[in-house]
Every structure is written in structure tokens, then in C-alpha cells.
MILUMFI-517684 format. One line per 4 residues: number of its first residue (from 1); for each residue x, y, z of C-alpha. Coordinates in steps of 0.02 Angstrom, whole numbers, always signed. Example, Ala and Ser with C-alpha at 12.3 -4.5 7.8 and 13.67 -1.06 7.14 Angstrom:
BEGIN
1 = +615/-225/+390; +684/-53/+357
END
This chain:
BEGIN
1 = -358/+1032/+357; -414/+899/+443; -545/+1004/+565; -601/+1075/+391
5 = -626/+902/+315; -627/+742/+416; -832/+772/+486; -869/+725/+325
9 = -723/+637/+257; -704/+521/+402; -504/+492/+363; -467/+479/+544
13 = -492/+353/+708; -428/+449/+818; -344/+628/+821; -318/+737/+955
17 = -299/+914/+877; -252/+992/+1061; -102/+859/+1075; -60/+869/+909
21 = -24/+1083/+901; +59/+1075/+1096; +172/+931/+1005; +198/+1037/+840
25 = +238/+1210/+958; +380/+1102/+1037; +454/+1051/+853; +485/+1189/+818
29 = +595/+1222/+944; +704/+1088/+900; +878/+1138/+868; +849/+1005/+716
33 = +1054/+1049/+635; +1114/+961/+816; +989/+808/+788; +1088/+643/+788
37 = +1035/+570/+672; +1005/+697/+514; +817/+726/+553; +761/+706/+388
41 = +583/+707/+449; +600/+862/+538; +412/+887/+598; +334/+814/+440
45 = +170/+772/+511; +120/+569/+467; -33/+485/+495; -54/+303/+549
49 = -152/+150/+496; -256/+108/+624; -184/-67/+671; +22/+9/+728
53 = +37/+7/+901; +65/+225/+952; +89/+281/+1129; +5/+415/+1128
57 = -155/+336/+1034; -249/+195/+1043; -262/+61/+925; -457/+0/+872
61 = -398/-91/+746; -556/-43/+630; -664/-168/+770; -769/-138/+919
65 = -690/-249/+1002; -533/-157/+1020; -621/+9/+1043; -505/+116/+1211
69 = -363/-35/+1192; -226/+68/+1212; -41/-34/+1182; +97/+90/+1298
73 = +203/+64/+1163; +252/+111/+969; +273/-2/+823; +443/-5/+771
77 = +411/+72/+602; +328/+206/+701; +488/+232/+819; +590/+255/+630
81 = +493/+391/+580; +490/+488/+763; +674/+441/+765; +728/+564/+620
85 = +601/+703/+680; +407/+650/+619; +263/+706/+717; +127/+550/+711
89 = -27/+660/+681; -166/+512/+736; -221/+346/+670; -319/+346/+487
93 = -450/+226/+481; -451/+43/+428; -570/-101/+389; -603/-225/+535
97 = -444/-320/+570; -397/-231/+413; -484/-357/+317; -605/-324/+203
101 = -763/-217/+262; -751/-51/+214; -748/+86/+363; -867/+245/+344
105 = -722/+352/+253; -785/+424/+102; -698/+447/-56; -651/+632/-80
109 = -691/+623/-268; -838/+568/-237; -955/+515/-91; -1048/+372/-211
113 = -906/+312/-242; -818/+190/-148; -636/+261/-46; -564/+74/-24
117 = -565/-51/+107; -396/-100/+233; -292/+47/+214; -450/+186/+163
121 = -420/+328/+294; -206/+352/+238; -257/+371/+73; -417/+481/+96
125 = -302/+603/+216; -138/+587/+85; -256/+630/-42; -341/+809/+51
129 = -181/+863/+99; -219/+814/+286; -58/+752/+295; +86/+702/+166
133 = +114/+545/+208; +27/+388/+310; +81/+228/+339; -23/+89/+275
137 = -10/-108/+247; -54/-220/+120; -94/-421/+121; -192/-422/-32
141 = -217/-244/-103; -241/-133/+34; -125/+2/-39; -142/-13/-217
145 = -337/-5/-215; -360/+159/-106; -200/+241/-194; -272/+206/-378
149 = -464/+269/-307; -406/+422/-197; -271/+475/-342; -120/+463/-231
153 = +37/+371/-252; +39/+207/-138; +195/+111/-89; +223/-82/-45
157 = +412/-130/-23; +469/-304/-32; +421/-427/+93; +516/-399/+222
161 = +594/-230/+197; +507/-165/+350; +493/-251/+504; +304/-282/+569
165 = +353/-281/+755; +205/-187/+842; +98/-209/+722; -77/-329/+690
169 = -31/-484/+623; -158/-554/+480; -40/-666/+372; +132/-698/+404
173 = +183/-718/+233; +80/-569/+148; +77/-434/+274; +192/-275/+227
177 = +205/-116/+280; +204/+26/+158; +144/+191/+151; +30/+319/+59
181 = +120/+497/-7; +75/+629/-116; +251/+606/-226; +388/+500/-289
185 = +516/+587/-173; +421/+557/-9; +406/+376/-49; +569/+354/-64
189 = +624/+437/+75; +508/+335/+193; +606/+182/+102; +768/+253/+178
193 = +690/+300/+343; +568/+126/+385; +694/-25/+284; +793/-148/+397
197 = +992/-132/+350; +1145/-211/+412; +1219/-386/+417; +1037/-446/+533
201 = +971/-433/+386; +1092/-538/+246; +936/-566/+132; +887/-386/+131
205 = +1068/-305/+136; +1124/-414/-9; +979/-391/-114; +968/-195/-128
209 = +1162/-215/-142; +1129/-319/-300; +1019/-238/-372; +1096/-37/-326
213 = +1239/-121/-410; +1173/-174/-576; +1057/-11/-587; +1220/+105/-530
217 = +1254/+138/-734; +1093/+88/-820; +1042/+213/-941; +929/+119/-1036
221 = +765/+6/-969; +648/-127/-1049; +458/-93/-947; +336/-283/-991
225 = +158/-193/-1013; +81/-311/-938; -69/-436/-956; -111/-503/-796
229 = -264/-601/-714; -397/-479/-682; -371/-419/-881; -540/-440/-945
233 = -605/-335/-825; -495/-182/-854; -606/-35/-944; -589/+3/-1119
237 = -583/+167/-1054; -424/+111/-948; -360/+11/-1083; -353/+144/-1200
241 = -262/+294/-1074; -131/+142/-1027; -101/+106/-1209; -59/+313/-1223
245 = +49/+299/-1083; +126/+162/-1146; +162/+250/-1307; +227/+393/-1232
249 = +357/+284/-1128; +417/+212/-1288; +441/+396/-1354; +570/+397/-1233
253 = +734/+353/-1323; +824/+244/-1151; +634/+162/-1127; +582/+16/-1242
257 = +411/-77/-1188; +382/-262/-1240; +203/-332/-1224; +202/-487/-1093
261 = +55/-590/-1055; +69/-678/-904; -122/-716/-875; -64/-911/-895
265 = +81/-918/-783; -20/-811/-637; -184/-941/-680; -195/-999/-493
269 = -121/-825/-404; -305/-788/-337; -325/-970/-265; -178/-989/-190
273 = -176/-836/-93; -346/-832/-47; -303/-1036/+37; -162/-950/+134
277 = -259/-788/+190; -408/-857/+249; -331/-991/+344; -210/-864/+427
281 = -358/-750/+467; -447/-921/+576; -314/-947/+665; -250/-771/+744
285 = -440/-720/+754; -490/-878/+869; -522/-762/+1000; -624/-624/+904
289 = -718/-765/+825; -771/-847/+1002; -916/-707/+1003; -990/-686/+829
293 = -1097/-545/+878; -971/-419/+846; -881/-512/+695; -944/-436/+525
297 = -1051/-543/+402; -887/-553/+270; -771/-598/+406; -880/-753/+460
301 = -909/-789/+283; -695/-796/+261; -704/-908/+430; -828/-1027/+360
305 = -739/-1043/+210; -577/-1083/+289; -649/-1227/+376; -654/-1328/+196
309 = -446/-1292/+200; -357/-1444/+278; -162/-1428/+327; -106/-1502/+194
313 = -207/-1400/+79; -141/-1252/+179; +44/-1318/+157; +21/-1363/-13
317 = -23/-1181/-49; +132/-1117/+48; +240/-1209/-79; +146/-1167/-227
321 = +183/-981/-172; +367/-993/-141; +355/-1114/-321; +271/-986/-430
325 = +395/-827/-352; +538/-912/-434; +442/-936/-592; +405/-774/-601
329 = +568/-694/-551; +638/-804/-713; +496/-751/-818; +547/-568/-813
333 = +695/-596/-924; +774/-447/-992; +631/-339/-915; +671/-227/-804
337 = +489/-169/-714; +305/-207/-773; +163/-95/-771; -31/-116/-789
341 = -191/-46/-745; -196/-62/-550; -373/-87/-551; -523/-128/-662
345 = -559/+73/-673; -616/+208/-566; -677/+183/-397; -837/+103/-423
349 = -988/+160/-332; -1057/+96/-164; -1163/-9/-237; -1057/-95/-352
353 = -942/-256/-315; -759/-212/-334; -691/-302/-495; -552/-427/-503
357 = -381/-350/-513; -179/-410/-494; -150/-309/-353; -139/-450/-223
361 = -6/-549/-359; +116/-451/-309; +87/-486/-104; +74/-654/-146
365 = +256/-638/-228; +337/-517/-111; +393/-383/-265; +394/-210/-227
369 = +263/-122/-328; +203/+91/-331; +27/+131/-374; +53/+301/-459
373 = -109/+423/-513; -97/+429/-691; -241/+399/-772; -423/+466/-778
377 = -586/+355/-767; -748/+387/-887; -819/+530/-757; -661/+612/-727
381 = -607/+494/-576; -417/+449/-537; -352/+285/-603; -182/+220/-533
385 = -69/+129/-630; +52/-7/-549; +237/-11/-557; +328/-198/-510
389 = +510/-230/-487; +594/-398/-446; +599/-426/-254; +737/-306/-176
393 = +725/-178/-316; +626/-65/-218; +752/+82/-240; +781/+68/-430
397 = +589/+48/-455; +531/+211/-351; +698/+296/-458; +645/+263/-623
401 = +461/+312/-579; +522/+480/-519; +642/+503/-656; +556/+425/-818
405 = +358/+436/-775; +289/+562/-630; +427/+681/-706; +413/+904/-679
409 = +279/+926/-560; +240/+765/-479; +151/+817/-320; -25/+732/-336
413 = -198/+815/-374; -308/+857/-227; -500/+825/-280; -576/+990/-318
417 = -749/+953/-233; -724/+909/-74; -789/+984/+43; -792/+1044/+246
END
């Protein structure tokens, strides 16, 4: 698949087709019933965001000034996966510094149309079946956008579910690792596989212990369709299909749905994240930024802009985000997930700006949210729709996708036109 596709779909950074069928010929002579542990990834082939360190790859980073670094060594999300049996296939491509220009990878639905930014090549080779699963991060929407326009489902766990050791640093309190997968049942097993556990982790451990506790004998849910800030530029299109689905949740007997509008409380989401970001993004780039000439035009543009944020404004934002987390944990109430439109519609085309959306909210708060393919744009056009849980709920919200909304066949669409 991917020597059919990738010359024009330009998924990958680096892939080594030789390596990758000597490595396959030795799975499978794995005894994989003697494995210790139970390799639950037996030979599952997995692409990799181009910014995890990989032994056998180097890491670019989505910048030419990175291009041959290799690291010697593999992220430790990456040693999870090989641990239980996965074969890391090659490294998908990214934006620079996974930031936010767009690499050449074109949107299998359609090559007008744009694939995404950070996270572009796992969901581009998710979505052709190059692979059925990638890892990705996200520390603004750099799953949710590429799963919703590539029609695949897209994961981000709570912050700090999966440790970023080995992998580039943007933001300290918004990057999370997360992957791309062509079902429900993939995304949760990657949960199982990648997630920290044990008493290291108290904040972790006791959370999904909570929470597997109080969802152990739920039968019945209350989903908030949610209003969020980026609203007024949802679609009527979109609006319409997510008032459907909405109405056929509610035909469910154990689902009822309760309109929220939270457009208020999540006013000054945007600012504050984009205060914290950009002045993250200054300070590990100092290096990068010491020789403009290979620093893109929006990159500079974030620099520039960061120079107008003092410490205090930078602190002040820190607090507002750990401030408005608790606010909205309360604000949930009796609900027990939201869902909305995950963006404005379908993927735009290239020459279009992307639209504001809520997908970076949920970064900013550290809730788990799933970006599932369930609607259809104006031309035909995937349109995901975004799942939320409270923070550690990461389990209960992939369940009750699986069980109450990508139910019978859930395996994803490929796009019908691509082409080798």
C-alpha cells in the first residue's frame, strides 16, 4: 500500500520498504504464544509521527534543519508498542516543529483540499490503509483536525496518560501523545499498551480507578451536545447531520442528550492558550530561531508575537488554565461526555484559511477527547465529530463510543479516489 500510494500521497518521511519486509519475514517467526508479555501487537505494523525518537529512523522533525539527525534511541511510547510485538513501519510526516505549516501530504479525498497540519502524514496513511494505526500528538488540534478531514478516528488521552520521554518538546503543559486508528477497538487497545500505571503514577492510577469504578455498572448516560467557541462557524450543513445524530442518540433508551452552551464559560480558551503556546515555542526554539533563513514565515510570525508576552503575562495565563479546568470539570454536572462538530466542516481547500474550532479547548484542559468519522460535508467529504470525557475517563469515553455510537461495522471508510 504504501509503494502504491505514498508518490502521490506523501504520508511518509521516511520508510525503508527493504528494512521493513526483512523485519516483517522475522515476525513471523516469532513463537508469539511464548512472548512475555501477551504480545498483543503481534506484528501490527504502526507508523510514527515524525518528531518520536526511532532507532532505526531518523527524526526530521518536519524541518530542514533536522534533515539525517538520527537519535540511537526510541521514544518510550515507541519501546511500548515494540514491547508487546509492533513493527514501527517509518515516520509519517509532520509540520515544522509540528507547529503549524502544513507538510506536502495531500488529502486522500481530495488533493484541493487541505490533509491537516502537525499530525497530517498518521492520518493520511490510517486513512489508505497504509497502516492501522500511527502515533500522533496534539498541543492544539493536531489530531482532531487531520482525523475529522482524512475520515479516521483520532485519539488524545488525558494529559499525562502517556509519557513524552523521547519525544519533541513544544509546550509542556499541552503536548500529548495520542494516536490515529481506523476503529474504536484499536484505540483502545493502544490506551492499554502506551498509558503509565502503577503507584509512580498516583494521579493517573487513582483517576482511571475512579472513574472504572463509577462506570463499572452504568447502564444509562447523559451526552451535553455541545455549544462551544468556534460555534458560529460550524456549517449549516454540519449543524444539521449533528442535530440527526443527536436525535438518533436520544432514540437510544440508556442515552438522554441535554443541550449545554458553554461558549461563555470557554470566552478566553483561545487567548489563553495561544499566550502559553507561543511563549513555549520562543523559548525551546532559541536555537532554530538564531538563523531565520530556514524558520518558516508563520513560525517567525508566532516568535514575533511572543515577544509582546511578559512573564507575568505568561504566568498569569498558566493559572487562568489550571483556573478554568476546575470550572469546567464542575460545569459538567450530571453529564457524562459532550460531543460537537470537531471542526467548522469539511476539509477546506488549499486556498482557504482553516476556520475557528474547540479542538485545542480540550488540550488546554487536559480531557481526553476521540474524533470519530461520522458525518459527511456538502461535497461528500468526511466530517469528524468530537467525543470529551472528564480528565482520566479515557477508558469509559473510548467504551461508550464503541458500544453506543461507531456500533456493527466500525472499521473506517477508505476514500474511493485515491489513487497510485
Amino acid at each position: 500500500m504504501i509503494n502504491a500510494y505514498d508518490s502521490s500521497l506523501k504520508a511518509w518521511a521516511f520508510v525503508d520498504t527493504n528494512e521493513v519486509m526483512k523485519r516483517a519475514k522475522e515476525l513471523d517467526t516469532v513463537d508469539w504464544g511464548q512472548h512475555k508479555p501477551e504480545a498483543i501487537l503481534a506484528g501490527a505494523p504502526i507508523g510514527v509521527k515524525d518528531i518520536f525518537n526511532t532507532v532505526d529512523h531518523p527524526n526530521s522533525m518536519g524541518s530542514p534543519t533536522r534533515q539525517g539527525y538520527w537519535p540511537g534511541n526510541d521514544a518510550r511510547v515507541v519501546t511500548a508498542v515494540k514491547f508487546v510485538g509492533a513493527q514501527i513501519v517509518g515516520k509519517t510526516t509532520t509540520a515544522e516543529f509540528a507547529v503549524h505549516t502544513a507538510p506536502e501530504t495531500i488529502n486522500p479525498w481530495g488533493a484541493k483540499n487541505i490533509a491537516g497540519t502537525s499530525s497530517t502524514g498518521s492520518a493520511v496513511a490510517v486513512a489508505t490503509g497504509m497502516v492501522p494505526a500511527a502515533l500522533a500528538t496534539q498541543s492544539a488540534g493536531s489530531i482532531a483536525r487531520p482525523a475529522s478531514y482524512n475520515g479516521v478516528v483520532g485519539f488524545k488521552p488525558s494529559f499525562g496518560m502517556v509519557p513524552r520521554t523521547g519525544v519533541l518538546k513544544t509546550c509542556d503543559t499541552f503536548d500529548t501523545i495520542g494516536w490515529m486508528t481506523r476503529n474504536i477497538e484499536d484505540a483502545l487497545l493502544l490506551l492499554d499498551v502506551a498509558r503509565v500505571r502503577g503507584r509512580n503514577y498516583p494521579f493517573v492510577e487513582g483517576g482511571v480507578s475512579t472513574y472504572s469504578e463509577v462506570y463499572s455498572h452504568k447502564t444509562n448516560y447523559v451526552l451535553g451536545k455541545l455549544k462551544a467557541p468556534g460555534f458560529c462557524s460550524i456549517s449549516d450543513d454540519s449543524l444539521g447531520k449533528w442535530d440527526q445524530l443527536a436525535l438518533q442518540l436520544s432514540n437510544q433508551a440508556e442515552i438522554k442528550v441535554c443541550d449545554l452552551d458553554w461558549q461563555s464559560l470557554l470566552s478566553n480558551a483561545h487567548e489563553i492558550h495561544q499566550i502559553i503556546y507561543d511563549k513555549s515555542l520562543a523559548y525551546y526554539f532559541r536555537q532554530e530561531l538564531s538563523d531565520v533563513q530556514f524558520i518558516s514565515p508563520i513560525f517567525q510570525e508566532i516568535v514575533d508575537r511572543s515577544r509582546e508576552i511578559s512573564p507575568d503575562m505568561y504566568f498569569s495565563a498558566l493559572s487562568e488554565q489550571e483556573n478554568l479546568t476546575a470550572k469546567v470539570s464542575q460545569a459538567f454536572g450530571e453529564n457524562d461526555f459532550l460531543f460537537l462538530p470537531t471542526t467548522a466542516g469539511e476539509a477546506p481547500n488549499l486556498e482557504s484559511v482553516e476556520l475557528t474550532d474547540s479542538s485545542l479547548i480540550w488540550t488546554l484542559l487536559g480531557f481526553p477527547m476521540v474524533t470519530v468519522p461520522l458525518l459527511k460535508g456538502r461535497t461528500g467529504l468526511p466530517v469528524g465529530v468530537t467525543f470529551v470525557g472528564r480528565k482520566y475517563s479515557d477508558y469509559e469515553l473510548l467504551k461508550f463510543v464503541g458500544q453506543h455510537v461507531m456500533t456493527g461495522d466500525s472499521e473506517v471508510i477508505m476514500p474511493s479516489n485515491i489513487t497510485a
